[in-house]
Structure formats: structure tokens, C-alpha cells
C-alpha positions in Angstrom: 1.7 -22.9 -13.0 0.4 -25.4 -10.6 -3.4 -25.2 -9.4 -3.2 -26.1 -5.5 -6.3 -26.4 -3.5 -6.0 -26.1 0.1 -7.5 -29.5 2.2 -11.0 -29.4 3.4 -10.5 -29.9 7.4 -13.5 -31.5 8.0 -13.4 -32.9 12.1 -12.7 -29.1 12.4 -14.5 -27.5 10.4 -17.0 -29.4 13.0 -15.6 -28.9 15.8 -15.9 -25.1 14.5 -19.8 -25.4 13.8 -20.6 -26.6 16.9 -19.8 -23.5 18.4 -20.1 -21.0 15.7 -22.9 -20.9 13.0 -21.0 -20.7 10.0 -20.6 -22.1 6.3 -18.6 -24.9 6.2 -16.7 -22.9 3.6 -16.0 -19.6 5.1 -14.5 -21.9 8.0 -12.5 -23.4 6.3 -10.9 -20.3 4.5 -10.2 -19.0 8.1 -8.4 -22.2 8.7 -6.2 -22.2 5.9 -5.2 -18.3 7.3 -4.6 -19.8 11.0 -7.6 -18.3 12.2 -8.4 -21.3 13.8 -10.5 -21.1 16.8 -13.5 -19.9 17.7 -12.4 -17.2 19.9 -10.0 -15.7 16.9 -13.1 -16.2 14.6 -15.8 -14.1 16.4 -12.9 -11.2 16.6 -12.1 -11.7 13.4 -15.5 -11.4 11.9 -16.3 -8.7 14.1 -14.3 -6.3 13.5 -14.7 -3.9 16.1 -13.0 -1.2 17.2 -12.7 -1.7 20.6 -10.4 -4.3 19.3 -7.9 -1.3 18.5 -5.0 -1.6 21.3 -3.9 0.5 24.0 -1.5 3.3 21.8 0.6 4.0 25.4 1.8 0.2 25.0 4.0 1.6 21.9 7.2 2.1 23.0 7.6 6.5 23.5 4.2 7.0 23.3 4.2 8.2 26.6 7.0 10.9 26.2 5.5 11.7 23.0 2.5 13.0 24.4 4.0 14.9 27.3 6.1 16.6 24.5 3.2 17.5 22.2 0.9 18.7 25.2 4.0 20.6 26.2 4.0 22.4 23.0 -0.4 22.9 22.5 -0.4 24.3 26.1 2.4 26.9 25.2 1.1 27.4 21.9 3.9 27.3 20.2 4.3 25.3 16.4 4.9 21.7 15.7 6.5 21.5 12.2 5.2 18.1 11.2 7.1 16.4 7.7 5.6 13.0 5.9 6.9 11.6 3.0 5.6 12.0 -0.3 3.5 8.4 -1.4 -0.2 8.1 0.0 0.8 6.6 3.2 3.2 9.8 4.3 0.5 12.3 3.0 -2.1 10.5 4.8 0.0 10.3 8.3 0.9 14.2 8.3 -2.8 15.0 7.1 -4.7 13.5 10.0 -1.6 14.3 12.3 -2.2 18.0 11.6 -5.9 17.5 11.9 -5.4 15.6 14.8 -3.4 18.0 16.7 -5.1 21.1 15.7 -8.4 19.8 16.6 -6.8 19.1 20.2 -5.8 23.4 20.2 -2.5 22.8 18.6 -0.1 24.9 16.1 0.8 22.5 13.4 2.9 23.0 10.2 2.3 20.3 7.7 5.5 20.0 5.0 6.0 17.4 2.5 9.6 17.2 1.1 9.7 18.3 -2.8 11.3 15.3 -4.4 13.2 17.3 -6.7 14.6 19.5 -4.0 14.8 18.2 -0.4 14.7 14.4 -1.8 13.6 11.9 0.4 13.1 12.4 3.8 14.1 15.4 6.4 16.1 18.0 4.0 18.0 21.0 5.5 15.8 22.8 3.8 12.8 21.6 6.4 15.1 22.1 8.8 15.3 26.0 7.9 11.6 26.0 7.5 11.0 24.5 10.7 13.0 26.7 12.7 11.7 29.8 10.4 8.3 29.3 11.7 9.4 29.3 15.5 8.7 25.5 15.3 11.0 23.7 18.4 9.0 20.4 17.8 9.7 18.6 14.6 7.8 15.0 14.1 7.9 12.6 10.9 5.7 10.3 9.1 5.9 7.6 7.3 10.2 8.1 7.8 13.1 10.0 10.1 14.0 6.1 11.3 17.4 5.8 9.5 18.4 9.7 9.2 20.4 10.4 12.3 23.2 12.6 10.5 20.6 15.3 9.8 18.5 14.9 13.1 22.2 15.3 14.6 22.1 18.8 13.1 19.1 19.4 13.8 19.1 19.1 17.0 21.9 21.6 17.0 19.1 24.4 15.8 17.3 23.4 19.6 14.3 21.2 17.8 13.4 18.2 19.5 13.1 15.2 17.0 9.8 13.0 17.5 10.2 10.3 14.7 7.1 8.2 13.8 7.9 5.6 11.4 7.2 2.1 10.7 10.0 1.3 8.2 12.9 -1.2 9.4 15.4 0.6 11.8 19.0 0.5 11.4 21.7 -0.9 13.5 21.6 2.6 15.4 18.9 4.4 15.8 18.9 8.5 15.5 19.1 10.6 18.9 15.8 12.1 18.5 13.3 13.0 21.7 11.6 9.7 21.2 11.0 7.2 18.8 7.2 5.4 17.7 8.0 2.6 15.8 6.7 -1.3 16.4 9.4 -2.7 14.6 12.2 -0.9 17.0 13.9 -3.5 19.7 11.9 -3.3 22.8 8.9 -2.0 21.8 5.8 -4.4 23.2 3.3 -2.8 21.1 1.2 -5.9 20.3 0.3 -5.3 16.3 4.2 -5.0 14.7 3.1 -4.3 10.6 1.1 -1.0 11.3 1.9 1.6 8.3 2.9 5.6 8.6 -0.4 6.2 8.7 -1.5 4.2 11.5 1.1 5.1 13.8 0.3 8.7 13.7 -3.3 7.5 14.0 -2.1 5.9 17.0 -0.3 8.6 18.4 -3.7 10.8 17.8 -5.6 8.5 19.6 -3.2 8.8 22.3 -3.3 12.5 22.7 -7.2 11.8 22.5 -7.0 9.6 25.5 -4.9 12.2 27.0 -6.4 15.8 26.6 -10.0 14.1 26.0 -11.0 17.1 24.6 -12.8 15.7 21.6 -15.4 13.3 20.6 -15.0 12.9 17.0 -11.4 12.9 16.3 -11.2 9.1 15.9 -13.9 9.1 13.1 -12.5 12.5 11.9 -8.8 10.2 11.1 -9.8 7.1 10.8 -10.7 7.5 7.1 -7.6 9.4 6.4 -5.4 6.3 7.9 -7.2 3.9 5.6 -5.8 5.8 2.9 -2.6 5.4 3.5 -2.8 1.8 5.2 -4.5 0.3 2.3 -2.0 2.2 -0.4 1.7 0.6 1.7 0.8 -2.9 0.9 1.3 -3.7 4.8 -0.3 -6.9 5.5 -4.5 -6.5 5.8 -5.0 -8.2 9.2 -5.3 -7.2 12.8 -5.3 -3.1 13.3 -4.6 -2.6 9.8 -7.7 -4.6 8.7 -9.7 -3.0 11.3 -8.3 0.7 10.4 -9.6 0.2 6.2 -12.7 -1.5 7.1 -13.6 1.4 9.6 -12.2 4.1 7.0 -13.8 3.0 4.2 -17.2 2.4 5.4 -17.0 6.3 6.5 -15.8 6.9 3.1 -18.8 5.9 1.6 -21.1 7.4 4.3 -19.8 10.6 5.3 -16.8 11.1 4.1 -14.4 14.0 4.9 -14.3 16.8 1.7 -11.1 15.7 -0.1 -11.8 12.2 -0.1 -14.9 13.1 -1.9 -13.1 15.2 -4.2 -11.2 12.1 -4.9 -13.8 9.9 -5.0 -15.3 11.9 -8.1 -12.3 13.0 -10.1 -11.4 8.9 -10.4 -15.2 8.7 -11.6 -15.7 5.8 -9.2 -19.8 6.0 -10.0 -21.1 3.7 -7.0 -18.8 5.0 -3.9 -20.3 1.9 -1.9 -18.2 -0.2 -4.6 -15.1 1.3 -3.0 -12.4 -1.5 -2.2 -8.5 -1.6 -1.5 -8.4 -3.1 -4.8 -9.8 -0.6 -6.7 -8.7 2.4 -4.3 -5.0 1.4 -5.3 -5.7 1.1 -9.0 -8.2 4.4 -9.3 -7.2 6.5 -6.3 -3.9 6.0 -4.9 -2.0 7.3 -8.2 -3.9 10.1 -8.1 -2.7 11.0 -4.9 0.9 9.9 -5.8 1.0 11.7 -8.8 1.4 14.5 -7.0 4.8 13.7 -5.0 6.0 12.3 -8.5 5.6 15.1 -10.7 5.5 18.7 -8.5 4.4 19.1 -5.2 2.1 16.8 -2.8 1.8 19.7 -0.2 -1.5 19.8 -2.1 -2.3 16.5 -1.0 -2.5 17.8 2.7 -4.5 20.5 1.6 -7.1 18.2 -0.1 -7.4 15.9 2.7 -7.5 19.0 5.5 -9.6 21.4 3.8 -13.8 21.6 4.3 -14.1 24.1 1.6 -16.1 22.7 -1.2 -14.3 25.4 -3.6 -10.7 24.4 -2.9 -10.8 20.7 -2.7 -12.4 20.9 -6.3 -9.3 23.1 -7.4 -6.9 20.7 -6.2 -9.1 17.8 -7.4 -8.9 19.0 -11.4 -4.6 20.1 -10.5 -4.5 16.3 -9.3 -6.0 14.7 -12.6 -3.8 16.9 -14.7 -0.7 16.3 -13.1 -1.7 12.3 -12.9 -1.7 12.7 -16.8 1.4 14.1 -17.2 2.9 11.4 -14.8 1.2 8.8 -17.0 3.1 10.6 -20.2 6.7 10.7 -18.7 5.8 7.3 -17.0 5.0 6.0 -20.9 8.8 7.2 -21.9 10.6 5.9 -19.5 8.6 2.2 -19.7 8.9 1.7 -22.5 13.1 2.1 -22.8 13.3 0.3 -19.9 11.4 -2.7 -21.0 13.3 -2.9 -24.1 16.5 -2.6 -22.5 15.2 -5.5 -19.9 13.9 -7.9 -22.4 17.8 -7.7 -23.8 19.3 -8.7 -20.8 20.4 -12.6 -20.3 17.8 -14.3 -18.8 19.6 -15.9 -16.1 20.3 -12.5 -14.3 18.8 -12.7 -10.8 18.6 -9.2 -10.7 17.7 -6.0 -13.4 19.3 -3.2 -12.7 19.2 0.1 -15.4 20.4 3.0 -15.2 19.7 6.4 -16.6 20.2 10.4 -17.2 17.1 12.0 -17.3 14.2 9.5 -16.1 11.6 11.6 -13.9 12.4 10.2 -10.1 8.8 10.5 -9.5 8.0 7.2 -12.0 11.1 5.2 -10.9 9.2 3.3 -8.5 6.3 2.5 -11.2 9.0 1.7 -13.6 10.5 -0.8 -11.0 7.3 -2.5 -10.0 6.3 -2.7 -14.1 9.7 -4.5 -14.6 10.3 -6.9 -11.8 6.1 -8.0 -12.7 7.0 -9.0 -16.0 10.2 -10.5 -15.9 9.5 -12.4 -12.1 12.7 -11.0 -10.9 13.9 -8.6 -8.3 14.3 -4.3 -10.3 16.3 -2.2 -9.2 16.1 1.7 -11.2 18.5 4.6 -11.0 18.1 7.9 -12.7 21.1 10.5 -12.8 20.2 14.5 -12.8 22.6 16.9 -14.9 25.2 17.1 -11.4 25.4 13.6 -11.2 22.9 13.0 -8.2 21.0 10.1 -8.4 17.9 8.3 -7.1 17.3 4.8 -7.1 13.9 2.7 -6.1 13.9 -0.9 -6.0 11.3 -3.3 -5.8 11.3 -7.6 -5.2 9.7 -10.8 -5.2 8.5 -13.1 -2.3 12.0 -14.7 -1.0 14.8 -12.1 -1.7 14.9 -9.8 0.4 16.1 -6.2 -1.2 16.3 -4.4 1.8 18.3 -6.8 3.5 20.9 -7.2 0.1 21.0 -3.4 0.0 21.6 -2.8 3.7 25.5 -4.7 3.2 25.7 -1.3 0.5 24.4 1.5 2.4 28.2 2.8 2.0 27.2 4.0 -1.3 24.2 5.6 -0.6 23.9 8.9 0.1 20.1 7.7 2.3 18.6 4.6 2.1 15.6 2.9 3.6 12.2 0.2 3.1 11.7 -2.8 3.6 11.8 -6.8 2.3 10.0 -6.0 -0.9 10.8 -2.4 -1.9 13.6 0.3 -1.2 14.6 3.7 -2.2 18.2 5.2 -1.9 20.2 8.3 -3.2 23.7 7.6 -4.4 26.5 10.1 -6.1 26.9 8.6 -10.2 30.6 8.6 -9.1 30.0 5.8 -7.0 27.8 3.5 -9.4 30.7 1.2 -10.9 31.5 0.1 -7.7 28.3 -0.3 -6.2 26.9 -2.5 -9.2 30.0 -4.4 -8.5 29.3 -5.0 -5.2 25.3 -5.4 -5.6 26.4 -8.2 -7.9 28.5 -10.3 -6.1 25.6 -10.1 -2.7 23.1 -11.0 -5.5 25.0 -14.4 -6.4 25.5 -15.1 -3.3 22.0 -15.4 -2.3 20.1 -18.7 -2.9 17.1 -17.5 -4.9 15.9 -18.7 -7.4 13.0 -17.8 -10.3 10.7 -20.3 -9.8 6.9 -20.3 -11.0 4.6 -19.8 -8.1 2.0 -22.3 -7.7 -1.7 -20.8 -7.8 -3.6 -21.5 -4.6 -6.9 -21.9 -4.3 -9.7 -22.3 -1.8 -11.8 -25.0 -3.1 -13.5 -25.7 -6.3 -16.9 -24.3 -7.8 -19.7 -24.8 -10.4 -21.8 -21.9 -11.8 -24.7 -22.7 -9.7 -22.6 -22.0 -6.1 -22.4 -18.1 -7.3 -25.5 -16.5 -5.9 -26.1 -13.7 -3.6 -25.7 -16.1 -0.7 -22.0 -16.8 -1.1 -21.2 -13.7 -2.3 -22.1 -12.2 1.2 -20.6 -15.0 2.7 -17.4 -14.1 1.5 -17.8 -10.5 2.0 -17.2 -11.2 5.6 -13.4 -11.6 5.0 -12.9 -8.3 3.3 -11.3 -5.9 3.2 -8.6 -8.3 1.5 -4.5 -7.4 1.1 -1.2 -8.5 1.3 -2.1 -11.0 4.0 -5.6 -11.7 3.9 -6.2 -12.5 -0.1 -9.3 -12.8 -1.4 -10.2 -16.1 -1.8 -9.5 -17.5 -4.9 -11.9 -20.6 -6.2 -11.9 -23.0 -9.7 -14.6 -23.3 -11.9 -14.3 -26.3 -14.1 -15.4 -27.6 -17.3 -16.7 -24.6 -18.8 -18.2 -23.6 -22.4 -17.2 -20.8 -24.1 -20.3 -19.0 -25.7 -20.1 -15.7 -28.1 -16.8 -14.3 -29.1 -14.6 -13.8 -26.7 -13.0 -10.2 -26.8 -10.0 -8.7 -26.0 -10.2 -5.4 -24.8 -7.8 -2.7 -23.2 -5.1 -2.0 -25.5 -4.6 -5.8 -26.1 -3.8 -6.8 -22.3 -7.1 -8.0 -21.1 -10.2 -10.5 -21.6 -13.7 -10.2 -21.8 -15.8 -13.3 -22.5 -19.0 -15.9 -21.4 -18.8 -19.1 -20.3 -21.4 -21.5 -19.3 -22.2 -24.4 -17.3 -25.2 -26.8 -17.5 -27.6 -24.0 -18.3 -26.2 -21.3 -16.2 -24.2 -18.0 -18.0 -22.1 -16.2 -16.6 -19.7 -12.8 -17.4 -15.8 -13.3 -17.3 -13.3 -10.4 -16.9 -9.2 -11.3 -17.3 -7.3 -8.1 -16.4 -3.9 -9.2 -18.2 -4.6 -12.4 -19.8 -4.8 -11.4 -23.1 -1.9 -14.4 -23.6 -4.8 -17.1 -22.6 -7.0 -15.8 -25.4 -5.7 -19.0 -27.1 -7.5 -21.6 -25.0 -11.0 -20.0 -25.6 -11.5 -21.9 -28.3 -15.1 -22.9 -29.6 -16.1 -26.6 -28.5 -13.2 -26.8 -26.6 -13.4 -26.9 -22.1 -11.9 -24.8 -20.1 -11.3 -24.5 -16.5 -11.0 -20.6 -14.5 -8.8 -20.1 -11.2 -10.5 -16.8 -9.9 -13.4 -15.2 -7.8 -16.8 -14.2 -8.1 -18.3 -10.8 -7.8 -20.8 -8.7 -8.1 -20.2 -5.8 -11.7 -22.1 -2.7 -11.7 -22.7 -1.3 -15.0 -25.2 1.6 -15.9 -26.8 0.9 -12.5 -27.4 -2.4 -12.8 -25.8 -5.7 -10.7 -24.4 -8.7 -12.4 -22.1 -11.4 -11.3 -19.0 -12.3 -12.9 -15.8 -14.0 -12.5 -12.6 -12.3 -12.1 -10.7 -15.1 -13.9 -6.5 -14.9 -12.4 -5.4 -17.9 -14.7 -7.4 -20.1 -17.5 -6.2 -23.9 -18.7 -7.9 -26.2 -20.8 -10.3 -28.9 -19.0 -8.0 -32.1 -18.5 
């Protein structure tokens, strides 16, 4: 792995500083992201929610609203479906909240995985129409299911899908369609998640009805959840969206999110970040959908009642440790079976009866991290119905290879880095056939990535004074990384450990007479180079650790070397 460090653009950095007062550093990191002049700087540092755009320049939006008011004036139901990950939980929870705060009938439903599968079932369909619902809107999918909105329609319910996933060639016949990413659609901000877009089409009713004054700050937080869980790119709305979210999160947050908050034993809520929401609280959340039912979810994030949240709080932990158990299983066959395969396979793919569908995806992610190459896992119930999650590495596009083989699939849908599909076990010979020869047709390639990095350190830089500096650019994401810096030269004092279950690092290092606490979350395998009397360098960042109440800093080290 190759240590890059991006060019210090001094004339502009200048040019820069003679309109903004700013640290030549933090300017430059908002060069090397194209945020490049001082116009884009101020918003971008500002982070202000009158930033948010206009939701009526989203393609729909307007008939959407018409269609909803329709509906709260007559009072009669809107049967609202999401799927079942954090971002499709989220989007139907603030939705619901959304609409019933405006003197709406909403019915909240989140597909069973094991029954309905992905997506709208005929079973919703049943339950829609059982309720007197004639309204039926999606989150978080509905953009490539046009077969069962067909037959829906046929029951009289008007189809509103809101989506963000990539649309098909044709589109389903619904009432209307919120998407960015559909053709025509001028919305400005194209990589909004589930959750945003029905926070956008709330904010639209808002505008509307304007019969509320809190509903913005009442969602806001609940669209953070599922914005920072889909790995959509952290800048623009979306970066807006968290940072707004989570700073009500740790102020006055809504009931289940302190639920949440408490069962993941997160001790200093103001600590709260995406990174350590998606490690701590998103499984939580997911485990739900994986294992039983995430209908709970809704009720966590809907309820005010101190009593119930705290039920579905202690459900949530359980059912998060019986994910982890099945998730254990299946992991560790299917790394076995992986590490057997011939390394010069661009793709994994395994197979197998009796894998839980709720861990596929985990399985998947796990796989394709350690062996840097695109993982695709199927698992086959007792009649021969399978489900199949796929996830991928920067330049091969999975959606795009599995799009030629949608034949096979029974539903299909994502995007460039992950998928999910359903397919018949009948049809798996041929499909693996198939998948294999678009696989060797494409040009990719395992390569090592190079390591980029902002610029170089010594001990002394790390104070409180950078630190805030820095803090400026978060929330960080897919898209807005936290920066990443060397320290070079280093000392290792004491005895460096390695802690949790053998995969990470714990150590000191030290620097003219400056100390300073290093953390390596999976770098147990550099425990060689910490050698006594030997240099080292670190690729990393710094931060602030709170432990039993008290603030240290230390460095989050991403890759060690020896000091050339």
C-alpha cells in the first residue's frame, strides 16, 4: 500500500485567506474535495438549513401532495410500506409522524423478510386494502416493482413510490414517482437516501398545509438515522440532514432514539458520530428486519411512551444477540469456503440451504472486505426460494453486472456497490453461468488501493486547537472522509497489546518528549513492526477518547510501516 499525500496549493490556499480567515490546513483539505472557492466554503462550513432546497423542484412532488391532502381532508388511511434496513424504517417512521402530525390516517407496515420478502408483497397489498387504505406510498423501494403495483392498482389504490434506488429501463405505473435519480427530475441534490426523500416530501406537505411548527425538527433526527446508516455520499443535503439530526440527538432527542442511545451503552451521547452510530446503533436497528419483525422499529421511533420504547429497547438487544449467533455460523463457513477458492476469481459467489436471509448482507460485506473482491451470497429455504445480497468494491459496478441477469431473478434492485435479488434454486446453474461470463468480461482488476493522506504531522500539531479545526468538516462519510494525516518517526514505549479477540491494537508511541495513546481497530497483522528500538511511522487521525469521564487524545492509526 502506497502512502499518497495530497499537494499543498499554496497561491490558493492564499488566494483563499485573503477572503476567508482560515487555517492554511483546513483550506487546503477543502481543496483537495473541490470545495474550492470562497463562496462554496462559507456554505460548506455553515451548514445551515436554509440551505435545504425547494422539495416542489423534485420531480411529482407536486401531485404527491395534492394526493396526500386529498386523502387527510377525507380522512381516509394512507397505508405507508418501507423496507426493512435503518434507512426504510427511518423513512416510514417520520413519514407516519409526519403525516399524522399534519391530521392524517397513516398505516405504517414493514415487509416480514421471511414472508412478504423484499419490497411490496401481496400480502401488504391485502392489508392495505383491509384497512380501507386507497393510498399506498413506499420508502426506501417500489422503484423497480411494476408487476405487483400493476395488480395493485387493480384493487383501486393509487401507488405513490418514494425511492432513491436506481430505476429501471421502465418505470412502474404508479400515481407519481419521487426519485432524484429518475430521468427528468431537476431536483438539484441527486444522492439523497429513503429517508430524505420522505423527509423531503414532509417538508413539502409542511410548506403546504403549514399547519405545524415543529415537524421539521420533530423528522429531522429520524432522517439522520437512516441517511447516515445507506452509506450515500455525506455532502450537500445529506451532510446537512446528519449534522442537524444528530445535534438534536444529543439535545433533545425524540423517545426511541434515546432508548437506543442507552441500550448500545454509548455513555457520552455528545460523542455520537456516523462512525460510531453505524458500528453501535444501526445493527441494533437492523437486527430487527434480519431476525423477526422491524415493525417494532416504527414503534420505537413513533412512540413518546417512556414504558414502551424501553420494552422494545431490551426485544432489540436480544434479538441483536441472536443475529450475532446465526451471523457467527454462517461466517464462519463461508469464510472457509472463500479462503478455498482460486485466488484469481474476480468474483465469490456461495451458495447455501439454510443460511438466515437476515445476515446475508453481513456475510457479503465480511467477505468481499477480506478478500478485496466483489461477494455475492445466496441462501435457499426448504421450497427452493432463494435470496441473494451482493456487495462490491470501488470500480465494478454490481448493480450494473446484475442488471444484464434480472431474467433470473424473481426482484432485484440497489445500486453500484450493493444489490439484493430473489431467484427460484431452479434457475442457479444457469445464472452462475451467465454471472460468470459478464464477470470476465469486465476490466477489473484487484489492485491494492493507495492510502491518501492530507498532509503530514508531529506529536506536537495534536492539541485542542486542531482538533476543533477539523471538527468543522464533520459529519464525515462516503464522500467527505475524515481526513487522514502521517505521523512519522515514532517510538514505541510500553508493551504494545493486542486486544479484541486478536484483531486489534493498543499501544504508545512517542515523539521528542510528547506521548500519545494509539488505537488500530483491525491491525492486529502490523503488531510485527512495533518492535522496541525500532521507528515507525502511523497513517491515521487524531481524536479526542473519553474514558471513565475523562478526555485524552489519541490516534486512530488506519495503516503502520517502519520509518524509512
Amino acid at each position: 500500500m502506497k502512502w499518497i499525500f495530497s499537494p499543498l496549493e499554496s497561491e490558493k490556499i492564499k488566494e483563499i485567506q485573503d477572503n476567508l480567515d482560515l487555517p492554511t490546513q483546513l483550506i487546503n483539505i477543502l481543496l483537495q474535495r473541490k470545495i474550492n472557492k470562497p463562496r462554496l466554503i462559507k456554505d460548506f462550513l455553515s451548514l445551515d438549513l436554509s440551505m435545504l432546497h425547494d422539495p416542489f423542484l423534485m420531480k411529482g412532488m407536486d401531485i404527491a401532495v395534492e394526493r396526500i391532502i386529498k386523502n387527510i381532508k377525507n380522512e381516509t388511511p394512507i397505508f405507508i410500506l418501507g423496507d426493512y434496513d435503518v434507512d426504510g424504517t427511518s423513512a416510514t417512521s417520520l413519514l407516519y409522524l409526519g403525516i399524522k402530525e399534519l391530521g392524517g390516517i397513516a398505516i405504517p407496515y414493514i415487509p416480514n423478510r421471511g414472508i412478504d420478502g423484499h419490497g411490496i408483497s401481496k400480502r401488504a397489498i391485502k392489508k392495505a386494502t383491509g384497512v380501507g387504505a386507497d393510498l399506498f406510498i413506499t420508502c426506501d423501494c417500489g422503484i423497480n416493482e411494476s408487476t405487483i403495483i400493476e395488480e395493485g392498482r387493480n384493487y383501486g389504490i393509487d401507488f405513490i413510490i418514494t425511492d432513491h434506488h436506481i430505476p429501471g429501463e421502465n418505470l412502474p405505473e404508479a400515481f407519481t414517482i419521487l426519485n432524484p435519480k429518475q430521468e427528468e427530475c431537476k431536483y438539484p441534490f441527486k444522492e439523497l437516501s429513503g429517508s430524505g426523500v420522505a423527509f423531503k416530501l414532509v417538508s413539502a406537505l409542511d410548506l403546504k398545509l403549514k399547519k405545524s411548527s415543529s415537524l421539521l425538527e420533530k423528522t429531522i433526527e429520524i432522517a439522520a438515522l437512516g441517511t447516515a446508516s445507506d452509506l450515500v455520499p455525506l455532502t450537500g443535503e445529506n451532510r446537512l440532514i446528519v449534522h442537524h439530526g444528530f445535534k438534536k440527538m444529543k439535545s433533545n432527542s425524540c423517545v426511541g432514539i434515546k432508548t437506543l442511545i442507552k441500550a448500545t451503552n454509548i455513555k457520552n451521547i455528545a460523542e455520537i458520530n456516523v462512525s460510531n452510530f453505524n458500528f453501535k446503533i444501526a445493527p441494533l436497528i437492523n437486527a430487527a428486519g434480519r431476525v423477526n419483525d422491524a415493525n417494532i422499529i416504527v414503534d420505537l421511533l413513533t412512540t413518546e411512551d417512556d414504558i414502551q420504547a424501553s420494552e422494545i429497547g431490551n426485544r432489540l438487544i436480544r434479538e441483536n444477540k441472536k443475529r450475532q449467533f446465526l451471523q457467527g455460523i454462517a461466517l464462519k463457513e463461508a469464510l472457509s469456503r472463500a479462503s478455498l477458492m482460486n485466488r484469481e476469481t474476480k468474483l465469490i459467489l456461495l451458495e447455501n440451504d439454510g443460511w438466515h436471509p437476515g445476515v446475508i448482507g453481513i456475510i457479503a460485506a465480511k467477505i468481499k472486505n477480506k478478500f478485496k473482491r466483489p461477494a455475492i451470497i445466496i441462501t435457499f429455504d426448504q421450497d427452493g426460494n432463494g435470496n441473494g445480497s451482493a456487495r462490491s468494491l470501488e470500480g465494478f459496478n454490481i448493480y450494473e453486472i446484475l442488471s444484464h441477469l434480472k431474467g433470473y431473478f424473481d426482484s432485484f434492485g440497489g445500486h453500484p456497490f450493493a444489490a439484493g435479488f430473489t431467484i427460484q434454486k431452479n434457475n442457479l446453474e444457469l445464472f452462475k453461468k451467465d454471472l460468470l461470463d459478464h464477470v470476465n468480461k469486465t476490466k477489473f482488476k484487484i489492485t491494492e488501493k493507495n492510502l491518501i493522506l492530507d498532509g503530514k504531522l508531529n506529536l506536537n500539531d495534536i492539541n485542542h486547537q486542531f482538533i476543533t479545526t477539523l471538527n468543522y468538516l464533520a459529519p464525515y462519510g462516503p464522500g467527505n472522509l475524515q481526513p487522514r494525516f502521517s505521523l512519522e518517526k515514532l517510538s514505541i514505549i510500553g508493551n504494545p497489546k493486542i486486544i479484541g479477540s486478536g484483531s486489534h491494537l493498543r499501544f504508545q508511541v512517542k515523539q521528542n518528549q510528547k506521548v500519545i495513546d494509539v488505537v488500530g481497530f483491525g491491525l492486529a497483522e502490523s503488531y510485527k513492526y512495533l518492535i522496541a528500538g525500532k521507528l515507525i511511522d502511523i497513517a491515521g487521525f487524531p481524536e479526542v477518547n473519553i474514558w471513565k469521564g475523562k478526555k485524552r487524545f489519541q490516534f486512530n492509526a488506519k495503516a503502520i510501516r517502519l520509518s524509512i
